[in-house]
VOPAGU-2260 file (C-alpha; in pm, 1 decimal, decimal comma):
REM VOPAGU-2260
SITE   aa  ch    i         X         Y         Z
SITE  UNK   A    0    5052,8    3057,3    3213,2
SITE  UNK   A    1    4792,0    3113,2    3535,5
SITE  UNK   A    2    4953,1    3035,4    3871,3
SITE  UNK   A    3    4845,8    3015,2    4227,3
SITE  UNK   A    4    4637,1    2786,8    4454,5
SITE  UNK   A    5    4282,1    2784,1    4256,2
SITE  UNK   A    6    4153,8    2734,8    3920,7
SITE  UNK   A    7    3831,5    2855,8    3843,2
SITE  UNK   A    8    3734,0    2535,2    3686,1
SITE  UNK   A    9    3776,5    2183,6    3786,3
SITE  UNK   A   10    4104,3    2013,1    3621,8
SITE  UNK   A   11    3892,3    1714,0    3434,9
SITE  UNK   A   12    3679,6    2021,2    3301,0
SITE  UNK   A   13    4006,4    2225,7    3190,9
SITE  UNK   A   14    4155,1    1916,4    3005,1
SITE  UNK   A   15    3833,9    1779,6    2871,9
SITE  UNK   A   16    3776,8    1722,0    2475,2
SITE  UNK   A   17    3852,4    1993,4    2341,3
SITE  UNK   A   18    4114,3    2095,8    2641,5
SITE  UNK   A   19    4176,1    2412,1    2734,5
SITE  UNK   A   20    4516,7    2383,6    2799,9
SITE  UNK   A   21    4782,2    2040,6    2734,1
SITE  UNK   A   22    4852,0    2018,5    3074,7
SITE  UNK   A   23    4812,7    2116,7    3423,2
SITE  UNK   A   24    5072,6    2163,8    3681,2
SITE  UNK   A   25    4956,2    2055,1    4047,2
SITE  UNK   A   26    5155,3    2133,5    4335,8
SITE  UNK   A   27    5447,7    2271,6    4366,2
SITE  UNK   A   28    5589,0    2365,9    4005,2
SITE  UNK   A   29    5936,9    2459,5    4034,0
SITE  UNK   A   30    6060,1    2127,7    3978,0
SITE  UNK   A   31    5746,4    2028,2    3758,4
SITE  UNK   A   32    5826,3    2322,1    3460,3
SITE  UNK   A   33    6188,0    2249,4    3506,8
SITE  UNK   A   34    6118,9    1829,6    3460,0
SITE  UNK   A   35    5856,4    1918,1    3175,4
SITE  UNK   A   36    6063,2    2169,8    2943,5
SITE  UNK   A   37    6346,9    1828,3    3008,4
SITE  UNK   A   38    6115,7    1582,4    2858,5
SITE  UNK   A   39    5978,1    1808,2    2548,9
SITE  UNK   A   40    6313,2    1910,1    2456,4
SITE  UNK   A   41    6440,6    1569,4    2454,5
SITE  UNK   A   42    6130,8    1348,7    2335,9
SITE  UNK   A   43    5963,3    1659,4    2146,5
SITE  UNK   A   44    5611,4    1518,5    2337,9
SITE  UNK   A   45    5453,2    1597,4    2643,7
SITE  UNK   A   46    5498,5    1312,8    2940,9
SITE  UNK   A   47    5218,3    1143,2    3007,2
SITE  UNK   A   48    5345,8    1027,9    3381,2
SITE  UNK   A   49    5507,7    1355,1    3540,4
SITE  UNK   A   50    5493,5    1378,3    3857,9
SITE  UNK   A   51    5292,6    1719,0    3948,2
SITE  UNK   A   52    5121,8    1717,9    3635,7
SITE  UNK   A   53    4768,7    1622,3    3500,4
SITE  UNK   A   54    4768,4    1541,3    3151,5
SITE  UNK   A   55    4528,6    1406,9    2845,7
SITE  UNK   A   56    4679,7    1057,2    2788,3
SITE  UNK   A   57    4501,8     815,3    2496,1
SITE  UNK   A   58    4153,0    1023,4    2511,8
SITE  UNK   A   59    4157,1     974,6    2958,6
SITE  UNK   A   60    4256,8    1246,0    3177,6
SITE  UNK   A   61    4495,7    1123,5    3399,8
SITE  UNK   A   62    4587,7    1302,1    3725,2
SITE  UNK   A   63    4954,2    1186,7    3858,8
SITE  UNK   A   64    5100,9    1231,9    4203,4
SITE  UNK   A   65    5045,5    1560,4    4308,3
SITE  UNK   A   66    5456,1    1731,6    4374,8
SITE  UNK   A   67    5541,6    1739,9    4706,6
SITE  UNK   A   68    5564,4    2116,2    4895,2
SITE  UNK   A   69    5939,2    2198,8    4879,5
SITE  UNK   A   70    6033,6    2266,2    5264,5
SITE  UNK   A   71    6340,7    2480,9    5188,3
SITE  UNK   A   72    6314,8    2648,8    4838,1
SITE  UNK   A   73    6662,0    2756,5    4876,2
SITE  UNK   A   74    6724,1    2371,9    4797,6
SITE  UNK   A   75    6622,1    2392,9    4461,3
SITE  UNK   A   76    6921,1    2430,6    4246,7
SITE  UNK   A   77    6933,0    2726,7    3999,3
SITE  UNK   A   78    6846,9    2636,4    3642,5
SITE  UNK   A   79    7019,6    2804,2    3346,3
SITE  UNK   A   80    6712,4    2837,8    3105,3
SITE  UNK   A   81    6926,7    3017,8    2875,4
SITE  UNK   A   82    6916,0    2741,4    2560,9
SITE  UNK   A   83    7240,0    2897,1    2357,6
């Protein structure tokens, strides 16, 4: 998984035919990852409308709201990734 402010590559390029990667996480991606490993373990798919995210979506790359910077970090709640 590459982090940080820049990609070497512009998004459309990184998610063209064939992508790179499935998806692309655009600003802030604590809540993002936590939102996205929600919605694959439930629908088994990734969602085509996440907020933060820019995804390949019927053959179109489609860029969604960017995630807001989280002022206070402290305010995001804890997860428990342990599945078991």
């Amino acid at each position: 998984m590459e982090e940080g402010p820049i990609l070497l590559l512009p998004i459309k390029d990184i998610l063209a035919s064939p992508p790179l990667v499935d998806l692309v996480v655009i600003g802030e991606g604590e809540i993002t990852f936590v939102e996205l490993l929600t919605c694959l373990q439930d629908k088994g798919s990734l969602p085509s409308l996440l907020v933060g995210a820019v995804v390949q979506f019927q053959g179109q790359v489609q860029i969604n709201e960017s995630r807001p910077t989280i002022d206070n970090i402290d305010e995001v709640l804890k997860q428990d990734y342990l599945l078991g």
